[in-house]
N, C-alpha and C positions, 0 to 999 in steps of 0.2 A: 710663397708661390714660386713656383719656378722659374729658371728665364725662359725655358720653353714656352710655357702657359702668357708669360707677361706676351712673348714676343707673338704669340699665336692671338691673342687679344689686342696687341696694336696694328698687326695686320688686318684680321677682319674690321677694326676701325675703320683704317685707312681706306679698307677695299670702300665697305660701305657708303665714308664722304666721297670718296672718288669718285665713286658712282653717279651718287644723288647730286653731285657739281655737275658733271659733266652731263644728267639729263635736266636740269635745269637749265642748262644756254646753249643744248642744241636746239636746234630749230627744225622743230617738229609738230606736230600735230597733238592736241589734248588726249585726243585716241590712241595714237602711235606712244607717245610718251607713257601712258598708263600701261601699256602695253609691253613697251619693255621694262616698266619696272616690276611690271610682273614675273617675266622674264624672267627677270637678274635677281628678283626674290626667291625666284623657284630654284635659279642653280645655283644662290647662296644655303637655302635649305637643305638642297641635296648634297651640298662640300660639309656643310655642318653633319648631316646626318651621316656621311662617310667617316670626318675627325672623328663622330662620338662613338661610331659601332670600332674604326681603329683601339678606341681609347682603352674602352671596353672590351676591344680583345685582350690591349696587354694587361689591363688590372686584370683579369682572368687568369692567366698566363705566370702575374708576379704572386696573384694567390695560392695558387697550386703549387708554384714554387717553396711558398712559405710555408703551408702545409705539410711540403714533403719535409723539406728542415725541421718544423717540432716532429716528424713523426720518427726520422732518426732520431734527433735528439731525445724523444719520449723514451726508444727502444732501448739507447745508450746509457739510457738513465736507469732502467729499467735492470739492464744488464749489471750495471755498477751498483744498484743496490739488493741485487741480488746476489751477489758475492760477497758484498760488505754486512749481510744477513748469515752467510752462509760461516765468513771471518766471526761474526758476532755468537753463532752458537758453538763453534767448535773450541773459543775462547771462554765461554761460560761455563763448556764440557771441562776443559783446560784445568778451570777457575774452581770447578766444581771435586775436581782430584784432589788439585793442591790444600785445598778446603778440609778435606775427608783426612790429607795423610796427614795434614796437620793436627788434627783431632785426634788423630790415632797415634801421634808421634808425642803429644800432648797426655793425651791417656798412657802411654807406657813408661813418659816421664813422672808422673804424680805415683803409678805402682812403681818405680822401681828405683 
């Protein structure tokens, strides 16, 4: 876990005892009290639902990233063995001469 995430999870802690202390031993009404914990539930809901759509933007953001990186490196790859394909038949072309004059150079040594 990160220290972000830790420190983002001791904070919302803290807010929430905060809270619940400090409506706890004011001095207020059964109604007023329930009232603002509704309140403080609602705009803790809404900071939550802001963190997660932030969060969710950047994991968005970090995968598109990482996408684009395999996709060079797909291409990259793609290019590099498409030359080392290209190295592999003109070396068998190569392979395939040396092959032929040896046979031939073989045959003219047994006639003569």
């Amino acid at each position: 876990m990160s220290e972000r995430t830790v420190f983002l999870r001791g904070l919302s802690i803290g807010v929430l005892a905060g809270g619940a202390t400090g409506l706890l031993f004011a001095p207020r009404s059964g109604t007023e009290t329930r009232a603002q914990i509704h309140e403080k539930g609602v705009e803790l809901l809404e900071r939550f639902e802001m963190g997660y759509a932030e969060a969710l933007r950047r994991l968005e953001i970090g995968i598109a990233e990482i996408h684009k990186k395999v996709e060079e490196l797909s291409s990259e790859a793609d290019k590099a063995l498409g030359r080392d394909k290209e190295d592999l038949a003109r070396w068998q072309e190569e392979l395939a001469a040396i092959d032929e004059a040896s046979d031939e150079a073989l045959a003219e040594a047994r006639m003569g």
